[in-house]
C-alpha positions as CSV (number, residue, x, y, z in Angstrom):
1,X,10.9,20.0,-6.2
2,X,8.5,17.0,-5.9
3,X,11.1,14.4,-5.8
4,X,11.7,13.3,-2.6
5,X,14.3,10.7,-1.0
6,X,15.5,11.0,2.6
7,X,17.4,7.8,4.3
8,X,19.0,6.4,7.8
9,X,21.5,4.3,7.9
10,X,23.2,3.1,11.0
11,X,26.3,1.0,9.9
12,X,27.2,-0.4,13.9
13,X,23.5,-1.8,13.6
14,X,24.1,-2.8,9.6
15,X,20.9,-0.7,9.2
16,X,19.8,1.1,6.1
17,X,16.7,2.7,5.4
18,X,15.0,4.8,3.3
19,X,12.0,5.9,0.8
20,X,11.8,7.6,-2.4
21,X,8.4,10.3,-2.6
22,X,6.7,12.5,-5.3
23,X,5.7,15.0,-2.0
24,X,2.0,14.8,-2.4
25,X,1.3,11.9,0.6
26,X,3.5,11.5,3.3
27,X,4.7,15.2,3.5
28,X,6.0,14.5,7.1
29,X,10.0,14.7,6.8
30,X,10.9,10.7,7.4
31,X,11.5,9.0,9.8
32,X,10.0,10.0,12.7
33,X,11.7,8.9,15.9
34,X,10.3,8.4,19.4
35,X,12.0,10.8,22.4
36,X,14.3,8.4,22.8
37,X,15.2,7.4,19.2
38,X,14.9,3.7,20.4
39,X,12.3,3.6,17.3
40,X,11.9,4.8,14.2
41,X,9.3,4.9,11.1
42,X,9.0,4.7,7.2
43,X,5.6,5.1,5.9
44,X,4.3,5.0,2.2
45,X,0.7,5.8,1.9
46,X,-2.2,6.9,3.4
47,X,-4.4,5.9,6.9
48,X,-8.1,6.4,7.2
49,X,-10.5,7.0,10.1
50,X,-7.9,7.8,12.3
51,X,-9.6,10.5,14.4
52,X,-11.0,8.1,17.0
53,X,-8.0,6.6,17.1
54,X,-6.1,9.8,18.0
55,X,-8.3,10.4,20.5
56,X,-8.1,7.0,22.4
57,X,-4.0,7.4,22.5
58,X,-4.3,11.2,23.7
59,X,-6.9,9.9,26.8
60,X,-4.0,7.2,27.5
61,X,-1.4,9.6,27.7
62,X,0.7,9.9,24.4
63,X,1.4,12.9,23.4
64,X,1.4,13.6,19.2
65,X,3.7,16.6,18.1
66,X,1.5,17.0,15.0
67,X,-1.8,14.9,13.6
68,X,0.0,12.9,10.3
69,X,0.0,9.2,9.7
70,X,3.4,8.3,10.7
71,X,3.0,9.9,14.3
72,X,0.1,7.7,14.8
73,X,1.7,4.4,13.8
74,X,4.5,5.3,16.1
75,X,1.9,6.1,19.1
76,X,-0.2,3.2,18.4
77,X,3.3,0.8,17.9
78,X,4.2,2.0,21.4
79,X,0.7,0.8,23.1
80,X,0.0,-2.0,20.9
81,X,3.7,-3.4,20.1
82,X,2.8,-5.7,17.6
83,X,-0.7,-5.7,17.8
84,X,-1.0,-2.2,16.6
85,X,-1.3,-3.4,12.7
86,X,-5.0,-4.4,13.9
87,X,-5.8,-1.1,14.5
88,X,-4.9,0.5,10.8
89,X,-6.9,0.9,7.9
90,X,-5.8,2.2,5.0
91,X,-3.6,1.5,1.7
92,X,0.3,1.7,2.6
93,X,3.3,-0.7,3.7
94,X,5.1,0.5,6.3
95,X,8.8,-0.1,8.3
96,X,9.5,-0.1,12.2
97,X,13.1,-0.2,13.2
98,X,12.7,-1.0,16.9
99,X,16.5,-0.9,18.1
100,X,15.6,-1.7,21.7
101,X,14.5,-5.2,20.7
102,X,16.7,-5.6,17.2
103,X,13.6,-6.1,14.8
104,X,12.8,-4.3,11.5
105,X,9.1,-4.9,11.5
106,X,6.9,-4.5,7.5
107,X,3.6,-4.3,6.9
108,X,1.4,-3.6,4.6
109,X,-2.4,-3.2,4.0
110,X,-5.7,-5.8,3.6
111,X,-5.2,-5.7,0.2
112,X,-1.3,-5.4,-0.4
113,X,-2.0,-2.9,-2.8
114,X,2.1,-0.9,-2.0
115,X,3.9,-4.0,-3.8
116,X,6.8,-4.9,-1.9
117,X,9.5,-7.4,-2.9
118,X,12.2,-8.9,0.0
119,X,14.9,-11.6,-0.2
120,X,16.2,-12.8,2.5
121,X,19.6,-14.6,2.8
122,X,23.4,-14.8,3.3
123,X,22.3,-12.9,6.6
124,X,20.8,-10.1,5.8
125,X,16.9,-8.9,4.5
126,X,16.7,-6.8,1.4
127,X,13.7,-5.1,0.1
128,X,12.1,-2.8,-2.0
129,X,8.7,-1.4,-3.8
130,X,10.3,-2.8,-7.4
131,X,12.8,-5.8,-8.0
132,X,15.5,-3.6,-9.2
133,X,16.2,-2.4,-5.9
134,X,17.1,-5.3,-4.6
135,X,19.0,-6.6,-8.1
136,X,21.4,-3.3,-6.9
137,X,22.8,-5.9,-4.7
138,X,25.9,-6.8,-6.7
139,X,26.0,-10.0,-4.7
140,X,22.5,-11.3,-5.2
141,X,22.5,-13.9,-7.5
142,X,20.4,-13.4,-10.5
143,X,19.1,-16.8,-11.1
144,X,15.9,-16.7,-12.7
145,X,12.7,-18.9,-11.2
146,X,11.6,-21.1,-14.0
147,X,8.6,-22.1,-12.0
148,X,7.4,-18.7,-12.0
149,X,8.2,-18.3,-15.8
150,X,6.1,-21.6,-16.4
151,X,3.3,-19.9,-14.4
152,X,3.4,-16.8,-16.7
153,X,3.3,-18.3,-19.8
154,X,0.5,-20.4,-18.7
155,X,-1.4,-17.5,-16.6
156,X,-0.3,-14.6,-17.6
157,X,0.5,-14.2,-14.4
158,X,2.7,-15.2,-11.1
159,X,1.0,-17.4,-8.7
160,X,1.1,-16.7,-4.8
161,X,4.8,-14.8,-3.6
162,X,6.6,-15.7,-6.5
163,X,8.9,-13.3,-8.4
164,X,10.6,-14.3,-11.8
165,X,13.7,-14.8,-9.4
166,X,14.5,-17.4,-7.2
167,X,14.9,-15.6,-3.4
168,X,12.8,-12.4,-4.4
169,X,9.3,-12.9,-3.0
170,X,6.6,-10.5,-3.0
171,X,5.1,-9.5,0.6
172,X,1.7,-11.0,0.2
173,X,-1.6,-8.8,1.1
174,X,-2.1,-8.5,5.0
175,X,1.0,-9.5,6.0
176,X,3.3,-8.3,9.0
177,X,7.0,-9.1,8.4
178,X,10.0,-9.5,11.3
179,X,13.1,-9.5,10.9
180,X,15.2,-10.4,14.0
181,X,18.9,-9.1,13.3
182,X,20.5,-10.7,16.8
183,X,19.2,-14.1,15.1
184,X,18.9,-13.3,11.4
185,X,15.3,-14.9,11.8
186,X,12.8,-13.9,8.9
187,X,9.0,-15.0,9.9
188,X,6.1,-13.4,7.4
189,X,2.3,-14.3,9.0
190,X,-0.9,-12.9,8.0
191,X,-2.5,-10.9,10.3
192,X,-6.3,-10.7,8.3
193,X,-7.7,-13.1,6.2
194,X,-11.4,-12.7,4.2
195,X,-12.2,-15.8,6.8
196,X,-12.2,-12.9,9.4
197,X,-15.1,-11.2,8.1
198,X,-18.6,-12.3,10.0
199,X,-21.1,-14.3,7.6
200,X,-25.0,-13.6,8.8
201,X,-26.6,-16.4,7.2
202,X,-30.1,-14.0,8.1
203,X,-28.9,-11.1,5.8
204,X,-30.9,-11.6,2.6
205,X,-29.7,-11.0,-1.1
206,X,-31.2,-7.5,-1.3
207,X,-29.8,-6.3,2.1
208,X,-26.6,-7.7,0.9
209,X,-26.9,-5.8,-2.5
210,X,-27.8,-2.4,-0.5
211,X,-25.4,-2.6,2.5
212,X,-22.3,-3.3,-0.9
213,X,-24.1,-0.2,-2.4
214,X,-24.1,1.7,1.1
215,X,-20.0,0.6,1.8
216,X,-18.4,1.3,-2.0
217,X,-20.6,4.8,-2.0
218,X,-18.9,5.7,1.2
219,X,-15.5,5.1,0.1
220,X,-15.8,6.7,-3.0
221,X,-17.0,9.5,-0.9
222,X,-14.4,9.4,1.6
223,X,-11.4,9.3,-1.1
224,X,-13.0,11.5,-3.9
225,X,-14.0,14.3,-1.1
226,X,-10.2,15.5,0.4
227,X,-7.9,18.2,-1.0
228,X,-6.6,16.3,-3.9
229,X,-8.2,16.3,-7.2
230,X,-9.9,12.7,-7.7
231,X,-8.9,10.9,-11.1
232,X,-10.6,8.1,-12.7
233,X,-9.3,5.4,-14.7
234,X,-11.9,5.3,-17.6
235,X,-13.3,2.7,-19.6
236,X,-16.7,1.4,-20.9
237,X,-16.6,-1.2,-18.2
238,X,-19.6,-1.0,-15.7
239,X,-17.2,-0.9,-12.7
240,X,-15.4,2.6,-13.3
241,X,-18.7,4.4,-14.6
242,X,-19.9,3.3,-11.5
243,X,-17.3,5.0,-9.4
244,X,-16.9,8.2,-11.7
245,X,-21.0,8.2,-11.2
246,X,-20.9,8.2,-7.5
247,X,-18.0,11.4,-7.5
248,X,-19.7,14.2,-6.4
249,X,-17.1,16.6,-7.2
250,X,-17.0,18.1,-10.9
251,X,-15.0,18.2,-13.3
252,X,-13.5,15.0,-12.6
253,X,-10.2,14.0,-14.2
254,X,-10.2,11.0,-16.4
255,X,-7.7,8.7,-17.9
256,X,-8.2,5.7,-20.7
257,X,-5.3,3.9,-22.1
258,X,-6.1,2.0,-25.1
259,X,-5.3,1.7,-29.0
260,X,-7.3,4.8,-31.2
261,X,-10.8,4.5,-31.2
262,X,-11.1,0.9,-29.8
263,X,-14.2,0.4,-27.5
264,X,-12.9,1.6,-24.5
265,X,-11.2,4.7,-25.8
266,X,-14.6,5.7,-27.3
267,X,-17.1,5.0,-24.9
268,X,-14.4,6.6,-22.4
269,X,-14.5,9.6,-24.3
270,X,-18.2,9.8,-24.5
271,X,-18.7,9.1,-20.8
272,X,-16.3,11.7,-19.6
273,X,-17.8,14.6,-22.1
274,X,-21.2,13.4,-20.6
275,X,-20.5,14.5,-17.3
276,X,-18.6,17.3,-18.3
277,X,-15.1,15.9,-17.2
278,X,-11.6,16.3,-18.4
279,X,-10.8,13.4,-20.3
280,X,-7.5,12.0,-21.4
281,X,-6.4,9.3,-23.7
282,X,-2.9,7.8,-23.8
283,X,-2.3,5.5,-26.7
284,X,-0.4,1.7,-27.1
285,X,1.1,1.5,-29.8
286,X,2.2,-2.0,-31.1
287,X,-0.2,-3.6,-29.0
């Protein structure tokens, strides 16, 4: 009962759409349409602050049929147009179908922390949360980036929007997508960078130190405080005693993956029993 896929397709358009859930976010039924089903939205994740937000639409006219994220990116869509990304926080990546003007629009958050992988060629976009979804394209050539392979075995990791295949690129963090179907025009541009962020050369060390302190304690607050059970993952690292610390609510799940009684699994354990938590420990085996 917690799996969840619903899709759209509209084959005169050569439109296809659709999300795969496990019905704890997003519980709206998707999409959601405006009256005149001219647009249309796909939301994974969550939004924050929104209230005031809600507010400023309502006072400008807009009327919402209920109070959930995906009604508010189509409100704020419709008085923004493509300004509206500005006015989001949150952790998601989100789709637009705007038939009026034949764009599919993607975005995603600050911190591009919903992967999602598109290719875009032979006249047409493709894309998806894991590569595999667009590999179910028997006609995509599999042709494997050996850049990107020479940037793993040197880094351990990919570099910038490369995937291990030649076409697939990842959607990089802040980024707003469009994809114009009259033209078959792709364009990705960032719409925040860290650059945007103010620097006050009079702010000294230990304000800086307190104001960080002040920010992470709220956002702990703010996503360890609604009507989901908060989960930690647990190490012996500084950073995630820090956060399970700063949890008000008890008991507090906690997770540690790790081989048997390395550091991490024990100082997990200890941590968690400390604070009287419910730990668990999942093992790798073979390394």
């Amino acid at each position: 009962e917690w799996y969840v896929v619903e899709t759209h397709s509209e084959e005169d358009e050569g439109v296809g759409l659709g999300r795969i859930g496990i019905g704890i976010l997003n519980q709206e039924r998707q999409p959601i349409c405006s009256e005149d089903r001219n647009l249309m939205v796909f939301l994974s994740g969550e939004l924050y602050n929104t209230a005031q937000l809600c507010r400023d639409l309502k006072a400008k006219g807009h009327h919402f049929r209920d109070e959930g994220d995906l009604e508010l990116v189509l409100r704020v869509y419709q008085e923004k147009g493509n300004r509206f990304i500005h006015e989001l926080e949150g952790v998601f990546v989100l789709v637009i179908w705007d038939r009026t003007r034949q764009e599919l629009i993607i975005a995603n958050d600050r911190f591009g922390l919903y992967p999602l992988f598109y290719a875009h060629r032979d006249g047409k976009l493709v894309f998806a949360p894991e590569m595999k979804g667009i590999l179910c394209d028997d006609a995509f050539p599999r042709k494997l980036d050996l850049t990107a392979l020479a940037q793993y075995v040197r880094f351990q990791h990919l570099l910038g929007e490369r995937s291990f295949f030649e076409d697939i690129q990842l959607l990089p963090n802040a980024s707003f997508l469009v994809y114009d179907l009259s033209t078959d025009s792709c364009t990705v541009r960032p719409y925040w960078t860290f650059a945007d962020i103010a620097y006050h050369p009079e702010v000294s060390f230990g304000e800086a130190v307190e104001e960080a302190g002040r920010l992470l304690r709220r956002a702990v607050l703010r996503l360890s405080s609604d009507t989901y059970r908060p989960g930690v993952y647990l190490s012996g690292g500084l950073d995630s005693r820090t956060l399970l610390g700063m949890i008000e609510r008890r008991p507090v799940i906690s997770l540690t993956y790790g081989t048997q009684d390395c550091r991490d699994v024990y100082y997990a354990r200890r941590i968690s029993r400390a604070v009287g938590g419910e730990h668990h420990w999942f093992d790798l085996p073979d390394g």
